[in-house]
C-alpha positions, 0 to 999 in steps of 0.5 A: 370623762366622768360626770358628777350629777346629781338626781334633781332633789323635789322640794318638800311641800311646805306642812300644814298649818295646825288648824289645817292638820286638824281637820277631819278628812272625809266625814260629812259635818266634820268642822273647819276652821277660822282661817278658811275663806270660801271660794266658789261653788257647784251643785252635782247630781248625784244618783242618789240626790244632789251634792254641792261642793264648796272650795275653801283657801287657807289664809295662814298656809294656803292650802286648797280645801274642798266641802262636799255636803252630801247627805246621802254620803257620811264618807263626804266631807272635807278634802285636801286638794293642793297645797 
C-alpha cells in the first residue's frame, strides 16, 4: 500500500505594508509612521540607565512593533516582534 502525503505546505506570512518595510530597524530615533497605534509601556533598568520600551499595532498590516528608547544604546530602536 502506497501513501500519497504530502509535507504540510507553511503558509507564508502576509508582507508588510509599505510604510511598515520602511522603517529602519535598530537605530535610536529612527521614525515610524502614521498608522502605528501605541500600545502599552515599561521601564527596564539597565546597567548603564534606564530604558523604556513602548509597543506599537500596525492598523494597515497589523504587524507588532517594539520602541526601545535607550540612550545609552544607538543600536536601540524599532523591532518587528510579530506579524
Amino acid at each position: 500500500m502506497t501513501t500519497n502525503a504530502q509535507a504540510p505546505q507553511k503558509t507564508p506570512a502576509p508582507a508588510l505594508c509599505e510604510p511598515c518595510a520602511g522603517i529602519q530597524r535598530h537605530w535610536r530615533k529612527a521614525p515610524g509612521h502614521a498608522e502605528l497605534v501605541q500600545g502599552t509601556h515599561h521601564r527596564e533598568d539597565r546597567g548603564n540607565g534606564q530604558a523604556s520600551f513602548t509597543r506599537y499595532r500596525c492598523d494597515r498590516c497589523g504587524a507588532a512593533w517594539e520602541y526601545e528608547n535607550n540612550k545609552a544604546n544607538q543600536h536601540a530602536g524599532w523591532a518587528l516582534l510579530a506579524h
